[in-house]
N, C-alpha and C positions, 0 to 999 in steps of 0.2 A: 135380186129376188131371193128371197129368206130363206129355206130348206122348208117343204112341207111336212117332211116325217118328225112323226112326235114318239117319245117314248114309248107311249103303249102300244105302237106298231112294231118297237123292237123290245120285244117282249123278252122276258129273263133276262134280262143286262142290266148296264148302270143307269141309274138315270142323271139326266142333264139340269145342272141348276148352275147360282150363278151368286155373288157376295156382295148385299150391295155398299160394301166397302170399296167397292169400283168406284160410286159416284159420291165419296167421301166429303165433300164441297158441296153439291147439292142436298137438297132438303130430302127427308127421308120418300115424300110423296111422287117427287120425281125421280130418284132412283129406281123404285118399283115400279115407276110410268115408263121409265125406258127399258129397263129391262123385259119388261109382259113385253113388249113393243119389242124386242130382238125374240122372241117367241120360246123363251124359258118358260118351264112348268113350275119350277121347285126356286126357292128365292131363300138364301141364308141374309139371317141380320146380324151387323155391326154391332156389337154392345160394347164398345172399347173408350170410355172415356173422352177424353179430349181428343185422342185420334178419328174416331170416328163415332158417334151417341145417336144415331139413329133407333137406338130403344136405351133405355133408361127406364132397369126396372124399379128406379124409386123414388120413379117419378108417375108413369105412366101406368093405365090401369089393363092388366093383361088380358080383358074379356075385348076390350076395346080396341086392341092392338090386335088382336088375333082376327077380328071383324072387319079392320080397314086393308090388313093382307088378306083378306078372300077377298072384298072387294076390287081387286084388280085383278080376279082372274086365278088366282095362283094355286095350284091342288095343296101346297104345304110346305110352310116354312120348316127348311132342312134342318137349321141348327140357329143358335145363339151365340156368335162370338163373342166371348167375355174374357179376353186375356190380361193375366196379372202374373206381378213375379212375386210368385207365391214363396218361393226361399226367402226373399228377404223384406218382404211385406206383409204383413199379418192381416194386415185391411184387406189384400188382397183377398185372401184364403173366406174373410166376412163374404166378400162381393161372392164370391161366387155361389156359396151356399145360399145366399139372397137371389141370386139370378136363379139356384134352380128350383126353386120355390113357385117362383113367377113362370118361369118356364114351362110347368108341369100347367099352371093354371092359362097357359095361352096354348098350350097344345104344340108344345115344341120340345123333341124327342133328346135332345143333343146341347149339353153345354160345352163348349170347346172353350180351352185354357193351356197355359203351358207353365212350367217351371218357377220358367226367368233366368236370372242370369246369379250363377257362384259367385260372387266375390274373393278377389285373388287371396285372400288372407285363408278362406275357408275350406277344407279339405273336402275333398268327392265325399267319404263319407259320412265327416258334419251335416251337409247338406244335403244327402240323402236322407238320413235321419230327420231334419227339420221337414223336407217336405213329406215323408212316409205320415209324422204326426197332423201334420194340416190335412193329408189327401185323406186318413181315416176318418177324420171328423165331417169333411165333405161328401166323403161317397157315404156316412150314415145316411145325409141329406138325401145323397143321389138314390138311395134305395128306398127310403119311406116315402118320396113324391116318382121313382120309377123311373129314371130321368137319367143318361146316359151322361156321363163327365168326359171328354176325350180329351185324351192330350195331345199336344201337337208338338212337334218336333220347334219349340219356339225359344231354346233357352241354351244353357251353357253344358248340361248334361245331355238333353236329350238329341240334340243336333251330332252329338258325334254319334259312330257307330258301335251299338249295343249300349246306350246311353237311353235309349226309351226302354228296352230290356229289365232294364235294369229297376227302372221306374216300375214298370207293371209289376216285376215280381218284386215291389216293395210292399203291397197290399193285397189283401185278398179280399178282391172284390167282382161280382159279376156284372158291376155296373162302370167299373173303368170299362177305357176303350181307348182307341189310338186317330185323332183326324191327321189322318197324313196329309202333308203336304209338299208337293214334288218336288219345289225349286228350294227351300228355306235349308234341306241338308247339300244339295249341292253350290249354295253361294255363302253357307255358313253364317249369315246373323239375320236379323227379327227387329223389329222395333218394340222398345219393351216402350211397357204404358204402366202408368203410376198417378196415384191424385195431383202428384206435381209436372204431370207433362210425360211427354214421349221421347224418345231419342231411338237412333239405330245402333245397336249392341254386337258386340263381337266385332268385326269387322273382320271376317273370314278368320279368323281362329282357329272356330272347331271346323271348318270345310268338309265335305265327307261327299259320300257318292251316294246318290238317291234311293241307290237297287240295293246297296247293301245297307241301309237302313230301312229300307222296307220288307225284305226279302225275309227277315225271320221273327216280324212281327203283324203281316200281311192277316191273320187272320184276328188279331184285335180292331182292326181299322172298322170304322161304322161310318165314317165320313171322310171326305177327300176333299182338299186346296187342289185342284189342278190348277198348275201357274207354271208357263215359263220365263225363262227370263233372258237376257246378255247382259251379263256381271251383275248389274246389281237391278238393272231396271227389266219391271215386266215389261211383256210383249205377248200379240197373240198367239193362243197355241199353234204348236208348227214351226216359229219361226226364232226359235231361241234356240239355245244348249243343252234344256232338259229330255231324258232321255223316257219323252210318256210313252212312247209305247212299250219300253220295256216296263214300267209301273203298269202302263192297263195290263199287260199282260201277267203278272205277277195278281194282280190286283183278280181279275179272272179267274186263274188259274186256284186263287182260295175261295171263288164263289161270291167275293162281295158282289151286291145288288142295290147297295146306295147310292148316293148322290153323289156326282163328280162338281162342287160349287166352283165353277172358274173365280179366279182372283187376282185382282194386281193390288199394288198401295194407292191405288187412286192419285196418283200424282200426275197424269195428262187430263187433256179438258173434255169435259161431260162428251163432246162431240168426237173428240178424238179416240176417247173410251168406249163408245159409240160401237165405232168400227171394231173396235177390240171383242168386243161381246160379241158380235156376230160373225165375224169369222172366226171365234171359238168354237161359238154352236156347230155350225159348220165343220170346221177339223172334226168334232165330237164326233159329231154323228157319222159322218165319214171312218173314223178310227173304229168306233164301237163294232160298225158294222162288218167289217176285218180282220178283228181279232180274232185268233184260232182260239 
């Protein structure tokens, strides 16, 4: 039996949502059919190319899209994942200013993106510089449509610690933000995604500890990956190596009140992910309701 408490019973906290990059193999209509169905309020959508295209903004008409997620119930799509490796793709850095365009006009507050990956030839600071010029041009976007850009610990800078730091103070902008994500700095790599396909990048390289990459940038976060994992595969919260309750509690302790979207790579089967989704909720709501 499902937990009856919902969010707005537990008022001033995080709320509970959910990526439906979990059900990455099924159709975008069944992912939000099972998800409403584990009793999530708030639902992030996959924007990731071949990885996962459950919105495709150019393709799809963003008045339309934003009508068939209220139609299942949902109070609000948390965010748009749309990640590129913006260092060494310039397509990328298009796409996303194109996602936040659509974004603003489907009513969805959050474009989440990351880095990508340095290539070994290129120094920290080349590629600093290269992504500062691409993030300026995007956050004009993100500021004239209002539209939050976060980054996510998804790449070869920002995974290590004081590597997202670094990022942020490369621009001045009030519209960057940080979506963190708990497990991706403690198992060290991402799958990067490209018009040519996906692959998994790093392969524990940059490793780092979750608390201390969250710990001094806790209060740009506007959204959260909760994911845990054992080494490289998700698992339900609870039952992995990441260390959330020290995240919720840090996470807390600066006042965030956004959406905690559970996440895996969708790599077990709709039914098996199933269970996954709902003994998250469950942990969730159990954790939220504990934290000091």
């Amino acid at each position: 039996m499902l937990p009856t408490l919902t969010l707005t019973e537990l008022a001033d906290t995080m709320k509970i949502g959910c990526n439906t990059v979990n059900f990455r193999t099924c159709t975008f209509d069944e992912a939000l059919e099972r998800i409403r169905r584990a009793g999530y309020e708030y639902v992030e959508i996959e924007a990731n190319l071949s990885w996962c295209s459950h919105a495709d903004p150019y393709k799809q008409d963003p008045t339309e899209f934003k009508e068939k997620v209220a139609g299942f119930g949902f109070k609000e799509i948390s965010a748009l994942g749309s990640h590129r490796e913006l260092i060494t793709d310039e397509q990328g850095a298009r796409d996303i200013e194109y996602a936040i365009s659509w974004a603003k006009k489907a009513q969805i507050p959050i474009v989440i993106t990351g880095e990508g990956r340095k290539p070994p030839a290129m120094s920290e600071t080349e590629a600093l510089d290269i992504l500062k010029r691409r993030l300026e041009k995007i956050l004009q976007k993100a500021e004239e449509e209002k539209v939050h850009v976060a980054i996510e610990p998804h790449g070869s800078l920002s995974l290590s610690t004081g590597g997202l730091e670094k990022i942020l103070s490369s621009v001045k902008s009030p519209w960057i933000a940080v979506n963190f994500d708990t497990a991706n700095p403690h198992r060290g790599n991402y799958v990067g995604t490209t018009r040519r396909g996906f692959e998994w990048k790093l392969e524990g390289v940059s490793k780092s500890d979750e608390i201390s990459v969250l710990r001094p940038i806790a209060r740009f976060v506007k959204h959260v990956h909760i994911k845990d994992v054992v080494g490289r595969d998700a698992v339900a919260l609870g039952k992995g190596e990441v260390n959330l309750r020290g995240c919720l509690s840090i996470l807390k302790q600066a006042g965030y009140q956004g959406v905690l979207s559970y996440e895996t790579e969708g790599n077990d089967s709709p039914d098996k992910t199933q269970e996954m989704i709902e003994e998250s909720r469950t942990y969730l709501i159990d954790m939220l309701s504990k934290l000091d």
